[in-house]
N, C-alpha and C positions, 0 to 999 in steps of 0.2 A: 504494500500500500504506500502510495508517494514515493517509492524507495524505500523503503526504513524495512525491517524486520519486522514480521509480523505476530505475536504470541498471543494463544486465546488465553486469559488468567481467570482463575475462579471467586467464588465472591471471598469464600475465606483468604487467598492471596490476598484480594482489593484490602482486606479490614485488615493486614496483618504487615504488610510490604511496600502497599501504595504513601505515597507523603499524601498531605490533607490538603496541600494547595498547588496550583500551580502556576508557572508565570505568565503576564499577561502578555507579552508579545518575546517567546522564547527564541534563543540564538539560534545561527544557522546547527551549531552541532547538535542543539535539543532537536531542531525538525528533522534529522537523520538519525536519532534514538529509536531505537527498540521501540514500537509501535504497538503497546499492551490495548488488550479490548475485551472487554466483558459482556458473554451474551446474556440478555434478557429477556423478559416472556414474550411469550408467542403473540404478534398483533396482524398476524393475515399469514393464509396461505392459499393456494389455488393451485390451478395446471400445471405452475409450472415451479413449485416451490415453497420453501417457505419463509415467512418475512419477519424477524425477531426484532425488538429494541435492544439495543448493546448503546455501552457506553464507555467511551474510548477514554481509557484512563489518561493517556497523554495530556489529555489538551482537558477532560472533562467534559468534553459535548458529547451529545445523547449521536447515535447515528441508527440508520435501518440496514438491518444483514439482511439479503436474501440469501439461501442456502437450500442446496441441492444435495441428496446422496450422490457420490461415485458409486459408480459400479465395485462389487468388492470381489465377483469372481467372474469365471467364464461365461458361466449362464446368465449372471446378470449383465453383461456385457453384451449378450447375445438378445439382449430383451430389448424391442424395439421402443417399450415405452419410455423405460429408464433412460434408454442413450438420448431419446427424442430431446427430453425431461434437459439431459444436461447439454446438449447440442445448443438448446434456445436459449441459456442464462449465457454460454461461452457468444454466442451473435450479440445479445445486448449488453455484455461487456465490451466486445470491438461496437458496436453503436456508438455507447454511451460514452467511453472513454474518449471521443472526440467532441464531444456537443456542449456547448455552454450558451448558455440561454437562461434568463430569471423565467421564463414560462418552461419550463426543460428540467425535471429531476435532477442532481449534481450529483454526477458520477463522485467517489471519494478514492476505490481503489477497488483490489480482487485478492483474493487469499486460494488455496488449493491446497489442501491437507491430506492426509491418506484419508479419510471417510466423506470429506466434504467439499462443494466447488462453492464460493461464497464472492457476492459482490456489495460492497457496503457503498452505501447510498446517502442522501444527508435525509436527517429525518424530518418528516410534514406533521405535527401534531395536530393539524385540527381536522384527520380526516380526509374524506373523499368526497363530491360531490355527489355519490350516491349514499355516503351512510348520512349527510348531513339533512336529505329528503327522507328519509327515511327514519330519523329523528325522533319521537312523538310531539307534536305540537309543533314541527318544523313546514315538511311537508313540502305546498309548492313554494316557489317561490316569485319575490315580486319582480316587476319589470326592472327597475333598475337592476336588480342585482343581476336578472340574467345577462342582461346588457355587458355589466362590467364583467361576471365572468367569459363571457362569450367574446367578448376581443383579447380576452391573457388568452385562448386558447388559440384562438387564429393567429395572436401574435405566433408563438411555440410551434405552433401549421407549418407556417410563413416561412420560422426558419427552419424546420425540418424539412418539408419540400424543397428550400433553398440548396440543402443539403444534399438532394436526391434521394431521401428517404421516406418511405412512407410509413407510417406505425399500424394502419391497417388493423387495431382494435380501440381506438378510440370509443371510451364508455364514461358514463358516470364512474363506474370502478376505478377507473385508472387514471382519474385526474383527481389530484390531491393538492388539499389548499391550507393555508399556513394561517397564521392567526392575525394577520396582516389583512387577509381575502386575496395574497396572491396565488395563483392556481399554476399547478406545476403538473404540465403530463408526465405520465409516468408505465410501467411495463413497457418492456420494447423486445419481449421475448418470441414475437413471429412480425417482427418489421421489418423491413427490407430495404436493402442497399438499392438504389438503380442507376441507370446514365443517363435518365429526365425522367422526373419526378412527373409529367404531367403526360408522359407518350405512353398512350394505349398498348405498344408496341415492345414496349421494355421487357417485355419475359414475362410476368405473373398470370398463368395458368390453373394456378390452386386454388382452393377455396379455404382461405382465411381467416380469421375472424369469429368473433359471435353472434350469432344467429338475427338477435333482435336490433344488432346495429348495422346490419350486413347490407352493403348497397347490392341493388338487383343484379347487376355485372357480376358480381363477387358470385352469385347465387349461382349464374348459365355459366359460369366459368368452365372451363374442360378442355383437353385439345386445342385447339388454336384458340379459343376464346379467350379472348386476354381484358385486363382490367390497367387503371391507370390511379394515380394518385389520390384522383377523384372519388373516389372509394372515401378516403378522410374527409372530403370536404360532405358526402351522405351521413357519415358516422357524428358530425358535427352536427349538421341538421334532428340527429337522432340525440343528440346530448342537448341543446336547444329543448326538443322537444320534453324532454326527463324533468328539466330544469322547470318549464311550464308547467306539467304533469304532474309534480312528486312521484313518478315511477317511470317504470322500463316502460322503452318502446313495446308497443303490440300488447300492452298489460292485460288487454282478455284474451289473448291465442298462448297456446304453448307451442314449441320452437320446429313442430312439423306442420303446423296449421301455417304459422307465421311464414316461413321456407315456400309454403306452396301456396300461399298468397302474391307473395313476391316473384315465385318462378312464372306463375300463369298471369299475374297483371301487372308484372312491376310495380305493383303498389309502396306506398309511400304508409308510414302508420300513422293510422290517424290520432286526432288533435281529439280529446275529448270535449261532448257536447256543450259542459257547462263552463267551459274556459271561452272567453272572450278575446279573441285578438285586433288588434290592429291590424289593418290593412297592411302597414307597412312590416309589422311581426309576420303574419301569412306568408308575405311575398316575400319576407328572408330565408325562412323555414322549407318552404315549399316548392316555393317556383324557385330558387336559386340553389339553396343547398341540397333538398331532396330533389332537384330535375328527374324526371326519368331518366332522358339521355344524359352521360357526363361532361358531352360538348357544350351543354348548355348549364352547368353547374361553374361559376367563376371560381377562380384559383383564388386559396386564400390570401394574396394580397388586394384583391380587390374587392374583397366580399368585406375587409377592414375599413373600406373607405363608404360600407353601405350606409343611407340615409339611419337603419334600425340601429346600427354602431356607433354614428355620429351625434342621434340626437340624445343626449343625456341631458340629467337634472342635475346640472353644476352642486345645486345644494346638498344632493345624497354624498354620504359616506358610509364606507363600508361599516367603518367601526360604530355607526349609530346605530346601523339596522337592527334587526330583530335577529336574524342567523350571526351579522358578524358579532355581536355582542357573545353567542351562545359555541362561537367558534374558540372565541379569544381564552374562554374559560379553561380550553382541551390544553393550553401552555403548558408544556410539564417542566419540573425543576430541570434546568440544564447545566450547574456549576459542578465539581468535582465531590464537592463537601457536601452538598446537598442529597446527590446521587449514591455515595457512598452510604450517607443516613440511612438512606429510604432504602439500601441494598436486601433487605430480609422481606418486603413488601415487591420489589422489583425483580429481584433476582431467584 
């Protein structure tokens, strides 16, 4: 990680070996010290992993492990799902170790031990934009807020397609937001590298993705069927949508209903009846980001300069609202001293 050596230490180490403080802007030979890190409890797992709070003794800030088993013998070697498993974290570490962006997870480094492949990330305390709907008493949310999350994501769009890459699972899931209300994408374990991010033509023939955020391309994908960038700028449309909603896209179908919705109409999921939109909300949501066709879907720098992006209420602030007030609270101790205390509760 950064260079340095990297040692997992356990909490009785942490209480027994660690000093209580550390310094505030340490020398160049502290930042090439022995890089000690303590994992802590489990805060997400999924397809492709799992994602623990650790807290880096060096410096005292909190960070996110994701970690993968290695294969330990032949047959597990041999097992398609396991290598899949560590195939996708080894791509979103060559991803991620180049990308820096305030809307863009922050790569921090990569560890590989005999039982485990681990990429530590900086941590987002307040969550995801799907568990913060999900909430009680949370729910939907209001215009502005979509608003302002909906240009941090286009901003992160903007520069990932700049990049040539496409993330190709853009969800409420995997966009996580700080206590700030800045909103950082995040998983990039089936994204893709390309040689233009917007040519149809680029090679993706697979099918991708999660089902409920899935552009129709994505769905007829096969043999020569190929998809384009465009895909993120549909998945955006379907986050939009979440954001309006308080839940997943297609919230009354399950994911073979939903699939062959999409194969036989290319439909678009619909807006429930009792939300109200704007004309000019419909026509960002709909006619632009869900197009059916992709040729007719703008690229996300231009969809940042839509009328639904520009007109905000100069007077809202995140930190007044109703979610960011309810976000700011998820702040967790971040000092060395503090982290240590709370070791028998965290660890």
């Amino acid at each position: 990680m950064w260079g340095h050596k990297v040692v997992e230490v356990t909490p009785s180490k942490l209480a027994s070996g660690v000093p209580q403080t550390v310094p505030e802007s340490p020398s160049t030979e502290d930042r090439h010290a022995t890089l000690n890190w303590v994992k802590g409890e489990l805060i997400g797992k999924g397809s492709y992993g799992r994602v623990y709070l650790a807290l880096n003794v060096t410096t005292g800030d909190m960070m996110a492990v994701k970690q993968v088993e290695l294969p330990a013998n032949e047959q597990e070697r041999n097992d398609s799902r396991q290598t899949s498993v560590v195939d996708a974290l080894k791509s979103e570490i060559d991803l991620l170790k180049d990308l820096y962006h305030p809307n863009i997870v922050a790569y921090l480094g990569c560890e590989a031990s005999v039982e485990h492949l681990s990429i530590f990330l900086e941590y987002v305390p307040g969550g995801t934009i799907a568990t913060i709907y999900r909430t009680p008493n949370q729910g939907r949310f209001e215009e502005q807020l979509v608003k302002f999350f909906t240009r941090q994501i286009l901003e992160g769009l903007a520069y990932l397609h700049a990049q040539n890459i496409w993330h190709r699972d853009l969800k409420g899931d995997n966009i996580l937001v700080d206590a700030n209300g800045v909103c950082k994408i995040s998983d990039f374990g089936i994204s893709k590298r390309t040689s233009d991010a917007y040519d149809s033509f680029a090679n993706a023939t697979n099918m991708k993705g999660s089902v409920f955020w899935m552009a129709p391309e994505v769905i007829h994908s096969s043999g020569q069927r190929t998809y384009s960038g465009k895909v993120d700028i549909w998945s955006l449309g379907c986050v939009v949508l979440e954001m309006w909603s308080g839940q997943r896209p297609w919230g009354e179908l399950e994911q073979v209903a939903a699939m062959l919705e999409m194969f036989r109409n290319k439909s678009a999921p619909p807006c429930p009846p009792d939300i109200q939109l704007s004309a000019v909300a419909r026509d960002f949501m709909y006619s632009k980001c869900m197009a059916e066709e992709p040729r007719d879907r703008p690229v996300a720098v231009e969809l940042l300069k839509d009328e639904f992006i520009l007109d905000t209420d100069p007077s809202w602030t995140f930190g007044n609202s109703t979610i960011g007030k309810a976000v700011a609270k998820r702040q967790p101790k971040t000092t060395l001293r503090s982290a240590s205390a709370s070791a028998p509760g965290l660890f």
